[in-house]
MARLUMTOR-126529 format. One record per residue (C-alpha): x, y, z; residue in one letter. Coordinates in steps of 0.5 Angstrom, whole numbers, m for minus. Example, Ala and Ser with C-alpha at 12.3 -4.5 7.8 and 13.67 -1.06 7.14 Angstrom:
2
REC      xx      yy      zz   type
REC      25      m9      16      A
REC      27      m2      14      S
# end
This chain:
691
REC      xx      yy      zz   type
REC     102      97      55      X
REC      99      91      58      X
REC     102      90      65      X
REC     101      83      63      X
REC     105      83      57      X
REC     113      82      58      X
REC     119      83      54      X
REC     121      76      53      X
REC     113      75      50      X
REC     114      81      45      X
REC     121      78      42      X
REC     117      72      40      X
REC     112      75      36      X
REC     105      74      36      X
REC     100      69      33      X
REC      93      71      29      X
REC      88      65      28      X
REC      83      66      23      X
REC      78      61      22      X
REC      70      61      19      X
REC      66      54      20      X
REC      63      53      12      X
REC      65      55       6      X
REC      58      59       6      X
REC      62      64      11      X
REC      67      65       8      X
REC      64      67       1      X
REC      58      71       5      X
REC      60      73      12      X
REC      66      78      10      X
REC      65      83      16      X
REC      67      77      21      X
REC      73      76      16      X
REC      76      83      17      X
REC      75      83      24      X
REC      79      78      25      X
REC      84      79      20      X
REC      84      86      24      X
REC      87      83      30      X
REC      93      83      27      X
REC      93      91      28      X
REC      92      90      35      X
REC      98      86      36      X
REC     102      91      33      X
REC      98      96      38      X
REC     101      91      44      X
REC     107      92      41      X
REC     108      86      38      X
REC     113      87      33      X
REC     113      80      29      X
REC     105      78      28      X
REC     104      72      24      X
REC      97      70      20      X
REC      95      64      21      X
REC      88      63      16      X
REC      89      56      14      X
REC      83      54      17      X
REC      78      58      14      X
REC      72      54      11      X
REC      73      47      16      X
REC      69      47      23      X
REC      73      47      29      X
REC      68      41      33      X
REC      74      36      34      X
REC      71      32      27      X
REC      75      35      21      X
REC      83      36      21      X
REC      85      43      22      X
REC      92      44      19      X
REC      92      51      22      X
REC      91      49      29      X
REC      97      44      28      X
REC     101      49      26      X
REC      99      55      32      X
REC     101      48      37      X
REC     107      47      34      X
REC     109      54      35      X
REC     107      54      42      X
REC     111      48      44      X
REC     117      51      40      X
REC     117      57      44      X
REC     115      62      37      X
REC     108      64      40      X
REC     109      71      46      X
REC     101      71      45      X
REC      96      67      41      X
REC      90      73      39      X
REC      83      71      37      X
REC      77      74      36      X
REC      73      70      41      X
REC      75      63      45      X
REC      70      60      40      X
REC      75      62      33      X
REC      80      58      37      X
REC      75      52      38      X
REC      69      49      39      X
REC      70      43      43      X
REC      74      42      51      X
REC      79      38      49      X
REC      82      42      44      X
REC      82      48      48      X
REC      84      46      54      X
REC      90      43      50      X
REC      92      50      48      X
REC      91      53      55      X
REC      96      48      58      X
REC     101      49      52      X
REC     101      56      53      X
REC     101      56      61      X
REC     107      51      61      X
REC     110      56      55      X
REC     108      64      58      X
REC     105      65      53      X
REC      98      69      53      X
REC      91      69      51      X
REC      88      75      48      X
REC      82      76      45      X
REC      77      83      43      X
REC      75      82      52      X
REC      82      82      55      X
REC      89      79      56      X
REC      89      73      60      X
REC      96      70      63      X
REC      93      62      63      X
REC      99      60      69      X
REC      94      66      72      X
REC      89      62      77      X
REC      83      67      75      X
REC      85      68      69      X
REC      86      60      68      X
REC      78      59      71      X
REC      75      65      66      X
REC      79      62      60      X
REC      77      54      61      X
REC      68      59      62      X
REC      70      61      56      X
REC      72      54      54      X
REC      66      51      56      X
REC      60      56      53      X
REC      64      56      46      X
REC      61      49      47      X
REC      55      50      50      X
REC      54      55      44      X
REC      53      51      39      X
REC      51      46      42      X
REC      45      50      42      X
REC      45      52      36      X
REC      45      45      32      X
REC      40      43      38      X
REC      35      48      36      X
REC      35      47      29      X
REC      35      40      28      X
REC      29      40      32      X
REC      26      45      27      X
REC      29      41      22      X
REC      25      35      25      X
REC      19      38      27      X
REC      16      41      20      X
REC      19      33      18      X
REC      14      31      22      X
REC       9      35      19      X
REC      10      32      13      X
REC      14      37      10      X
REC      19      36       6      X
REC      25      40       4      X
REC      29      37       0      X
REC      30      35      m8      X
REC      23      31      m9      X
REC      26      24     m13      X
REC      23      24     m21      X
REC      16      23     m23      X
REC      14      27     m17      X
REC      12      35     m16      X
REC      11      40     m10      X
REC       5      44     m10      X
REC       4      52      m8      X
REC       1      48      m1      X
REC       9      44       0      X
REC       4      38      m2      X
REC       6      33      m6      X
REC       3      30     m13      X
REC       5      25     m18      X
REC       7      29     m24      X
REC       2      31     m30      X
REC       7      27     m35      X
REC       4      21     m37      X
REC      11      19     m41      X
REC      15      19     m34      X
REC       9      16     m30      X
REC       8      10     m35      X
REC      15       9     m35      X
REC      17       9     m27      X
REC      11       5     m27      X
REC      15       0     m32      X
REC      21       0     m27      X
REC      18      m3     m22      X
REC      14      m8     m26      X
REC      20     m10     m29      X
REC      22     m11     m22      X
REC      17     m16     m20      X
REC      17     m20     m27      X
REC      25     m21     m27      X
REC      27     m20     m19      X
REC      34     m17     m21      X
REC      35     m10     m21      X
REC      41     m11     m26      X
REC      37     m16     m31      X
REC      32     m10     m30      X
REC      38      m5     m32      X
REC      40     m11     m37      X
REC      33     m10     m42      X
REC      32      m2     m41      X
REC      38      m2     m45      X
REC      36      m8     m49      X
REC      31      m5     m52      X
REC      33       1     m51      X
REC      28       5     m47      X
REC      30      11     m43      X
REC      28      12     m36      X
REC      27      18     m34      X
REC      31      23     m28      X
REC      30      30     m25      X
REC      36      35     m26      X
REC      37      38     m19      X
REC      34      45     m18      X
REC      28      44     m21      X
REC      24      42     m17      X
REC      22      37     m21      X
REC      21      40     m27      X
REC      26      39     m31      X
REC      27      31     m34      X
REC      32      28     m38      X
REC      32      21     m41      X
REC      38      17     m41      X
REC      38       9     m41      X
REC      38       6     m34      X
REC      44       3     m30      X
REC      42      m2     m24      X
REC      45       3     m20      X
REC      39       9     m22      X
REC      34       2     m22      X
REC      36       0     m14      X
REC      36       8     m12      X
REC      29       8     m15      X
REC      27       2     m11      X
REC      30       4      m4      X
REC      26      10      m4      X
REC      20       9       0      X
REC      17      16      m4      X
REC      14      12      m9      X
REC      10       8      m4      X
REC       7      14      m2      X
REC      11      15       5      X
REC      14      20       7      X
REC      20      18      11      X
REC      26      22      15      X
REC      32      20      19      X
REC      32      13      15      X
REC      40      13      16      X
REC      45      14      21      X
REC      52      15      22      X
REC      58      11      23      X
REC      62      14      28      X
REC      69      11      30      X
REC      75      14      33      X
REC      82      16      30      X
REC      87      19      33      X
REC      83      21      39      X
REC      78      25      34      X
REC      71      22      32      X
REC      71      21      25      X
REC      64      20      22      X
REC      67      15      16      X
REC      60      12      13      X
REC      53      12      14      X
REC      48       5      15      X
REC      41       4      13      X
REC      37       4      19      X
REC      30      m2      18      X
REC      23       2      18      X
REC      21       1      25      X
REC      27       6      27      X
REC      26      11      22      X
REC      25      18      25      X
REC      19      19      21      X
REC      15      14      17      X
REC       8      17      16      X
REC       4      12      11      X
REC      m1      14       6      X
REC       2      22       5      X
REC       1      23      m2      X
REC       0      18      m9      X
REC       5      13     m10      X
REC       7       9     m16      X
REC       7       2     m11      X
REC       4       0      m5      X
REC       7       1       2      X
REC       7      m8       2      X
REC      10      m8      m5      X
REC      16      m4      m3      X
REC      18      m8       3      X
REC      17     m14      m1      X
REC      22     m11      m6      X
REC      27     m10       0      X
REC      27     m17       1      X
REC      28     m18      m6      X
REC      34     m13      m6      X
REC      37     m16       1      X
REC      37     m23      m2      X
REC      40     m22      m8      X
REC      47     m19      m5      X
REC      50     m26      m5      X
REC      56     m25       0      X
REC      62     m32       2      X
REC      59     m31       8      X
REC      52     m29       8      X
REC      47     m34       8      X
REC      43     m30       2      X
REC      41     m34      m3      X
REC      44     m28      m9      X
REC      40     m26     m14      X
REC      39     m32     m20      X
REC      44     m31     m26      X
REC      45     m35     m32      X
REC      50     m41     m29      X
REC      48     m48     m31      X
REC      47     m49     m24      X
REC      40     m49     m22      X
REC      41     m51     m14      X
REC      46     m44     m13      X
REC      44     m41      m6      X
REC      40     m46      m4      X
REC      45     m53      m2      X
REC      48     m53       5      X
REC      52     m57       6      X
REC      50     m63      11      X
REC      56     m65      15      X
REC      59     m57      17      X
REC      52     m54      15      X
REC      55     m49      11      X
REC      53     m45       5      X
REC      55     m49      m1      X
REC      59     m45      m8      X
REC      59     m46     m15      X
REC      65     m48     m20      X
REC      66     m49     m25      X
REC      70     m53     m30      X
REC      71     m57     m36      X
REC      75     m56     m43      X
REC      70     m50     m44      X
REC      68     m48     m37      X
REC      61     m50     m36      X
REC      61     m57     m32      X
REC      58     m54     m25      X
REC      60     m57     m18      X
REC      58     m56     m12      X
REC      63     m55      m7      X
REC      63     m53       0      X
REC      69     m50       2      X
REC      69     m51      10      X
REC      74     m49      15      X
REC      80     m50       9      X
REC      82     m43      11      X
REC      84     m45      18      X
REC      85     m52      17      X
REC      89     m52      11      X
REC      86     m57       8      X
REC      81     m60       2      X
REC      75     m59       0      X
REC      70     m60       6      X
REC      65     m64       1      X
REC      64     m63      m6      X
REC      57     m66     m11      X
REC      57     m66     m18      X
REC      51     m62     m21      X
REC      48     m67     m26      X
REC      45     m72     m24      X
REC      42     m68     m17      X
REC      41     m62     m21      X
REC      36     m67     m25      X
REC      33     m71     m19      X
REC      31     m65     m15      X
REC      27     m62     m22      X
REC      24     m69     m22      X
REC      21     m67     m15      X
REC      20     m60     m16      X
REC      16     m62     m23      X
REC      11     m67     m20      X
REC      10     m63     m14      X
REC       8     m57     m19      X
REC       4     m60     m24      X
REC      m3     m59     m22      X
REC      m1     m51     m22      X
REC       4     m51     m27      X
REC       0     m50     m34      X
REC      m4     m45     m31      X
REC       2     m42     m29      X
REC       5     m42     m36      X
REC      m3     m39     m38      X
REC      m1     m34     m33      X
REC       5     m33     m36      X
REC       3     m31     m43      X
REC      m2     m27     m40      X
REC       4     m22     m38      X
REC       8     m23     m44      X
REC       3     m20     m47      X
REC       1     m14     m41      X
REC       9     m13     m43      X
REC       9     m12     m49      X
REC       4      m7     m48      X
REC       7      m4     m43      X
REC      14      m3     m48      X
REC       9      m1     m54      X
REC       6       4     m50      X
REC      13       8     m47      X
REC      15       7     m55      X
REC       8      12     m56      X
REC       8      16     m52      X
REC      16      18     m53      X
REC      13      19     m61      X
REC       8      24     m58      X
REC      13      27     m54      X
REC      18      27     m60      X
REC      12      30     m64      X
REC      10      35     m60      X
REC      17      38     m60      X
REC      18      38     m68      X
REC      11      42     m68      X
REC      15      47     m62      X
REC      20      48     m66      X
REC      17      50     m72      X
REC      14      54     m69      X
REC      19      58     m66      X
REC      23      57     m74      X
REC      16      60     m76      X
REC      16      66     m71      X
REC      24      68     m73      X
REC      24      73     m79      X
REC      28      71     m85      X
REC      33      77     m84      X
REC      36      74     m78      X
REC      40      69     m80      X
REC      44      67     m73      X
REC      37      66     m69      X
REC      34      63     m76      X
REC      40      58     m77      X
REC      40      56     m70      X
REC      33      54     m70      X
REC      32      51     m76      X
REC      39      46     m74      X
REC      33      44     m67      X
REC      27      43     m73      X
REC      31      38     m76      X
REC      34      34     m70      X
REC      26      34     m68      X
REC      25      32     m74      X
REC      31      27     m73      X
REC      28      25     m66      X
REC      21      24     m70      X
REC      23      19     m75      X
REC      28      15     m70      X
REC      22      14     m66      X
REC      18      11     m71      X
REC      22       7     m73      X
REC      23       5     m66      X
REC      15       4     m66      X
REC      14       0     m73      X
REC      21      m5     m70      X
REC      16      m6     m64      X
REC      11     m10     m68      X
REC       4     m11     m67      X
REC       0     m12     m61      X
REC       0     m19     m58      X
REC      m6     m22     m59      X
REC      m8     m26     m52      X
REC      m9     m32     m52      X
REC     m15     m36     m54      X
REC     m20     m41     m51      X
REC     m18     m45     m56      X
REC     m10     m45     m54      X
REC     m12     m45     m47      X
REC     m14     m52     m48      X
REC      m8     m54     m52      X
REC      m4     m51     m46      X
REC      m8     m55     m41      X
REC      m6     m62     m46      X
REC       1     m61     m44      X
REC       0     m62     m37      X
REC       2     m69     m37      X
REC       9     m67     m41      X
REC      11     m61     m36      X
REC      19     m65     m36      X
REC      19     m63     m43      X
REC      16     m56     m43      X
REC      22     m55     m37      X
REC      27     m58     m41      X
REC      26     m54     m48      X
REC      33     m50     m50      X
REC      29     m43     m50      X
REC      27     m43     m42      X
REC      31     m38     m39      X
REC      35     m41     m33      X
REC      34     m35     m29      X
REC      27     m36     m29      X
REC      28     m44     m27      X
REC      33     m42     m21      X
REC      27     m36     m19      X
REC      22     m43     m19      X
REC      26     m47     m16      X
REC      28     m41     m11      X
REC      20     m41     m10      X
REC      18     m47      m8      X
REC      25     m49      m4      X
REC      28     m46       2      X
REC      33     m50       3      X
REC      37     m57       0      X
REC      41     m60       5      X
REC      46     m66       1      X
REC      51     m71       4      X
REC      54     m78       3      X
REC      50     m84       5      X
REC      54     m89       9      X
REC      54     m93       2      X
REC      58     m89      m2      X
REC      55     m89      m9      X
REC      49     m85      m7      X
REC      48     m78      m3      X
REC      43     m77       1      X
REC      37     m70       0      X
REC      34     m67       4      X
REC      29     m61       1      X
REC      26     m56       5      X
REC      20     m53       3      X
REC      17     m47       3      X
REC      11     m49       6      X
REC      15     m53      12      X
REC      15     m59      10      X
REC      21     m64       9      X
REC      22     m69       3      X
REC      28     m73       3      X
REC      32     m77      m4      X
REC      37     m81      m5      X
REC      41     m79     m11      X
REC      46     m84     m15      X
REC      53     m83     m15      X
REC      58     m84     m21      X
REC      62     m90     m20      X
REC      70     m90     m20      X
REC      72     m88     m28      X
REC      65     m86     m30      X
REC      64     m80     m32      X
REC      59     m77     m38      X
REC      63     m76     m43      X
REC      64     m84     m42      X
REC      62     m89     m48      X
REC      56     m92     m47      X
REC      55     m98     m44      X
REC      52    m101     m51      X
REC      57     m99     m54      X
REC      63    m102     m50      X
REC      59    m109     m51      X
REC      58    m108     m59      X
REC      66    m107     m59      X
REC      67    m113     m55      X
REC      63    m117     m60      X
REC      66    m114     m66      X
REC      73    m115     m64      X
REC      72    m123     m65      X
REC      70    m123     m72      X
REC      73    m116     m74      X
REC      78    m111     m75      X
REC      79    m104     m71      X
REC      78    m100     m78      X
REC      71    m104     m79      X
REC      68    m104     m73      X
REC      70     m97     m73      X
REC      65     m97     m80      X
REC      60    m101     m76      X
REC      60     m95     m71      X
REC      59     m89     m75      X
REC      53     m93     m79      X
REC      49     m95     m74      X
REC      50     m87     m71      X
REC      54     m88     m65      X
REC      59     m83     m62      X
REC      65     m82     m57      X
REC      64     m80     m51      X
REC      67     m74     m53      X
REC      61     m74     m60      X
REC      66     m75     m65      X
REC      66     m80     m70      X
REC      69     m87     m69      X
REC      76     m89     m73      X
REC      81     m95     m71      X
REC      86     m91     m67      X
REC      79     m89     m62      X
REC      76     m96     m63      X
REC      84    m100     m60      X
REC      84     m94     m54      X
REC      78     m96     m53      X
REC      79    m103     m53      X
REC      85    m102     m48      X
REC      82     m99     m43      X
REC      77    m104     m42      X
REC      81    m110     m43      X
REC      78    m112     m50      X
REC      82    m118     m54      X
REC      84    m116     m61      X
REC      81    m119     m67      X
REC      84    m126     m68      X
REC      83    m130     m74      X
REC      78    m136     m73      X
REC      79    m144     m75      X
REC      71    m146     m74      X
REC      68    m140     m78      X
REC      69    m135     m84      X
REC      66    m128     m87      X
REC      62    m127     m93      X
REC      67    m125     m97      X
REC      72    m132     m95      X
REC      66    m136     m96      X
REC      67    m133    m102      X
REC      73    m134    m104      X
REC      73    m141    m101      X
REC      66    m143    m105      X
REC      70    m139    m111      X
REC      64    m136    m112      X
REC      62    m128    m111      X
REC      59    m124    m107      X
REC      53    m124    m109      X
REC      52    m131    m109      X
REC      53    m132    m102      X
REC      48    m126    m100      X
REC      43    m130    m105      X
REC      44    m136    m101      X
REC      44    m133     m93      X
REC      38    m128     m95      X
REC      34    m134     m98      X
REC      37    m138     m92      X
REC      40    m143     m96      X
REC      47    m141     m92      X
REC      45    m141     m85      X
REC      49    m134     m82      X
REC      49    m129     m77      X
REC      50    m122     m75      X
REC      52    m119     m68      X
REC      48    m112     m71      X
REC      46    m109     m77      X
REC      51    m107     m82      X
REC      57    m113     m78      X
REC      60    m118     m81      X
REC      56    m124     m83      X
REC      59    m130     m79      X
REC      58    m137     m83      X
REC      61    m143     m80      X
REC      65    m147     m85      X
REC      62    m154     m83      X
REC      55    m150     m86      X
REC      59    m150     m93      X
REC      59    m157     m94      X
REC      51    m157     m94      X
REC      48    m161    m100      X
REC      44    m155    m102      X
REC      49    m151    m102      X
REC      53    m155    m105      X
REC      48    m155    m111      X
REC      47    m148    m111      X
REC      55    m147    m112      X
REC      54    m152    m118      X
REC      48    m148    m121      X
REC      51    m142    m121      X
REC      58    m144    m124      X
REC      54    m147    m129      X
REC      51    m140    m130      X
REC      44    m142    m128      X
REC      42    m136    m125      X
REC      44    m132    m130      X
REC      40    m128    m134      X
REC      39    m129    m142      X
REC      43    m125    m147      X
REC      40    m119    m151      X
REC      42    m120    m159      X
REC      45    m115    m162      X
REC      40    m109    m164      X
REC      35    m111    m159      X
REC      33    m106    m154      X
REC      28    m109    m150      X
REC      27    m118    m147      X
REC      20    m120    m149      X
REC      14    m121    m143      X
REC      16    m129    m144      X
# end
């Protein structure tokens, strides 16, 4: 027995750790395990007669950056005064950084408890003992230290070679030579090269995702250990289209140490909770032109910039990506007395009536909007702008246009071929595996004709895909292009047709504009516009505002102006009638009826009718001249009667003093006479003679 060792330390007992740093080690390095576990025998040797195994850290790494619950446990042990001796296969078991080995030693020296490992029993209130622990300490550290520095400068400098050791992404393959090569697939080169093409025509991975689905064309992607070589199609989310154009492999570049971890401290320990996405310029490695890409290395910056300015955050000063709103400012107003970026509401019965509001410092001060501005009318006078200063280019854009339409629908139909060649050529494989079987085997030959019939299957869908398809486009003719040219003068109305997509107004409008800055004037009916554009220039409008109560779904000044002429010479429910037959609408686009016409009266002040002592209407006329209708419309339509109307299909307005006129009294006298009647037809006649 150790001289080292008393009899107060026997009586506690002794405390074996085991710990291995990977799950790796656990399943492979198996002598190591039973060397430790082996310790426990030791003990009992020194004369332990109580030896507790402590195996909880088995697979976590002892470096300070994971939670060892066994290491807890041991120091919880210690401080209770349970431990007489810690054992340990080496210093390095125990841990492998200062801070948590010198706290064990402090623990055990303040506790008389020992340190015993395969060298020797080391007392840490001992001085000698107490410097060759904190060396052991020390070289632990040290060690694998060493041990990660030397192989992370191999690791990087056969990345600096351009070699590449990990899972190559889809549409690329390795090489005997460890090169890099486009795979030989023509299905999977033409549809990654759709992806990005798709891209560059929509400028939002999601409504890229949003059309694969669409049109339900699969992209393709790899299966993991098969070095490239095994593919599955499936339909894209956006989050696979943002991880194909964040990967700089399909630009052709090789790149290494494109991130980098973010490092905090917890508990006294550091933490690595999450990683950031480092800009080129700080990559570790970035060799350009290493092998054939599917865009160039200028496209695929470009396709950052896109990416970064779609993230729309509250506080970002990103524009976002353009998405189907009404609002075709959105990302582009800032606010012209705090300067800050502009959002969008909305509201309305049916919630599309866009406002553009700036929230400003309302969290702080508690308080209102900032600034707010209606959508419609700056909306339409900064389309105005945009419109006339686009004209000259904005037929050939659309020619432009069609052009690409047609390159795209070639590139669909294309996808849609060579997935039938595909299909194809698996339906013949599988004959010719149902071909080669014998016909006795009947669990081999059942099996492989179920595969012939879903190729057959997968055939027929394909087909079917590729006669949905249609025909190809046809590009357009000289004859069209100058049709599209005579248009050049009517660009507001192209602009304005119901099937132009708002996402691509926004991305037009996003183009030409960087930047709209509104504010009111000091005369407040008008807002004050500033645009910024692209080129540098600036430009400034004048916007109208809406006057107090004035809205669009207000009635319309001329309608407002006819009711109130109506009103003198008729009722609700005939003016109501007038309304609807000459086609006027509410503010709300109904049709007109009494009740609507007195509220509208009411909010305006409008007088109701009233009878009139100086005039009288057609069917009064009648009455007092004790004639009918007719006779009255004969008189004014020969004007014999004078009248008139305030609008087509109103009451006519006769004064009374006209119907003692001489003329008319002479017509009245004609037809009580029945002078203007027509002769009678004898019985049996069925036809009046020429004279």
């Amino acid at each position: 027995m150790n001289e080292k060792i008393k009899g107060h330390q026997l009586e506690r007992g002794a405390f074996v750790y085991v710990r291995q740093s990977t799950p790796y080690q656990v399943r492979n390095h198996l002598e190591s395990k039973e060397r430790q576990y082996g310790l426990a025998n030791r003990a009992s040797q020194l004369g332990f007669h109580k030896v507790i195994v402590i195996d909880d850290d088995l697979g976590r790494s002892g470096a300070g950056t994971q939670e060892r619950p066994g290491f807890g446990r041991l120091l919880a042990s210690v401080c209770q005064g349970l431990a007489g001796a810690v054992l340990a296969l080496e210093a390095s078991r125990l841990a492998r950084n200062n801070r948590d080995w010198h706290h064990l030693v402090d623990l055990c020296a303040l506790t008389e408890t020992l340190l015993i490992d395969c060298d020797g029993i080391y007392d840490p209130r001992q001085l000698n003992d107490r410097l060759l622990l904190g060396l052991k300490g020390t070289m632990s550290e040290f060690e694998l230290g060493l041990l990660r520095q030397r192989a992370r400068e191999s690791f990087e400098q056969k990345a600096r070679r351009g070699f590449a050791m990990w899972e190559l992404p889809v549409g690329f393959i390795r090489t005997d030579e460890g090169r890099i090569e486009k795979t030989p697939d023509r299905q999977v080169q033409q549809a990654i090269a759709s992806v990005f093409q798709k891209f560059r025509q929509l400028g939002s991975a999601r409504q890229a995702a949003i059309w694969f689905r669409e049109e339900q064309i699969p992209v393709p992607k790899v299966q993991p250990g098969t070095a490239g070589l095994g593919i599955v199609w499936a339909l894209p989310s956006s989050g696979r289209i943002r991880q194909m154009l964040n990967n700089p492999c399909y630009a052709g570049v090789f790149a290494y140490g494109k991130s980098a971890p973010r490092t905090v401290i917890e508990q006294g320990r550091a933490r690595q909770i999450t990683r950031y996405q480092k800009p080129p310029e700080e990559w570790k490695v970035l060799l350009r032109d290493h092998h054939p890409g599917y865009i160039s290395w200028e496209e695929y910056l470009e396709n950052q910039r896109q990416l970064e300015a779609n993230v729309a955050w509250s506080s970002s000063e990103s524009s976002g990506a353009a998405k189907l709103g009404a609002a075709l400012l959105s990302g582009l107003l800032r606010c012209g007395r705090c300067g800050r970026k502009m959002q969008v509401v909305y509201s309305g019965s049916n919630g599309r009536v866009p406002r553009y509001v700036c929230h400003g410092d309302r969290g702080d001060r508690g308080s209102g909007h900032c600034f707010t501005v209606g959508s419609l009318r700056l909306d339409r006078a900064v389309v105005q702008s945009v419109l006339t200063a686009i004209q000259p280019a904005g037929i050939e854009a659309s020619i432009q246009l069609a052009a690409c339409a047609k390159v795209e629908g070639d590139e669909k139909r294309r996808a849609l071929e060579l997935a039938l060649e595909r299909a194809r050529y698996e339906e013949k494989r599988a004959r010719r595996q149902f071909d080669a079987v014998e016909p006795e085997n009947r669990l081999v030959a059942g099996e492989l004709e179920a595969r012939w019939n879903s190729a057959l299957a997968q055939v027929a869908e394909a087909e079917a895909h590729l006669v949905a398809a249609g025909k190809p486009a046809e590009p357009l003719s000289e004859e069209q292009k100058q049709q599209l040219s005579m248009l050049n003068e009517d660009l507001s109305a192209l602009w304005n047709q119901p099937e132009a997509p708002i996402p691509l107004k926004k991305r037009i409008l996003r183009t030409v504009l960087t930047e709209i800055i509104v504010d009111n004037e000091p005369d407040p009916t008008t807002h004050r516009v500033r645009l910024h554009w692209a080129g540098g220039v600036h430009s400034e409008l004048h916007v109208e505002r809406n006057k107090p109560g004035q809205h669009r779904r207000s009635a319309d000044r001329s309608v407002i102006d006819l009711v109130r002429e109506l009103s003198k010479i008729c009722q609700d429910k005939a003016t109501a009638a007038i309304l609807n037959r000459l086609g006027y609408k509410t503010g709300q686009d109904k049709t007109w009826n009494a009740s609507r016409v007195a509220g509208l009266r009411g909010y305006h002040k409008i007088d109701p009718f009233q009878n009139q002592e100086d005039w009288v209407t057609q069917e009064a006329a009648a009455r007092e001249l004790q004639v009918s209708n007719t006779v009255i419309k004969r008189l004014i339509r020969q004007r014999t009667l004078p009248a008139r109307q305030v609008v087509e299909y109103a009451p006519w307005i006769i004064e009374k003093k006209d119907l003692l006129l001489p003329e008319v009294q002479q017509e009245v006298k004609a037809a009580r006479r029945g002078a203007h009647k027509l002769p009678q037809i004898p019985f049996g006649q069925g036809r009046l003679s020429l004279e």
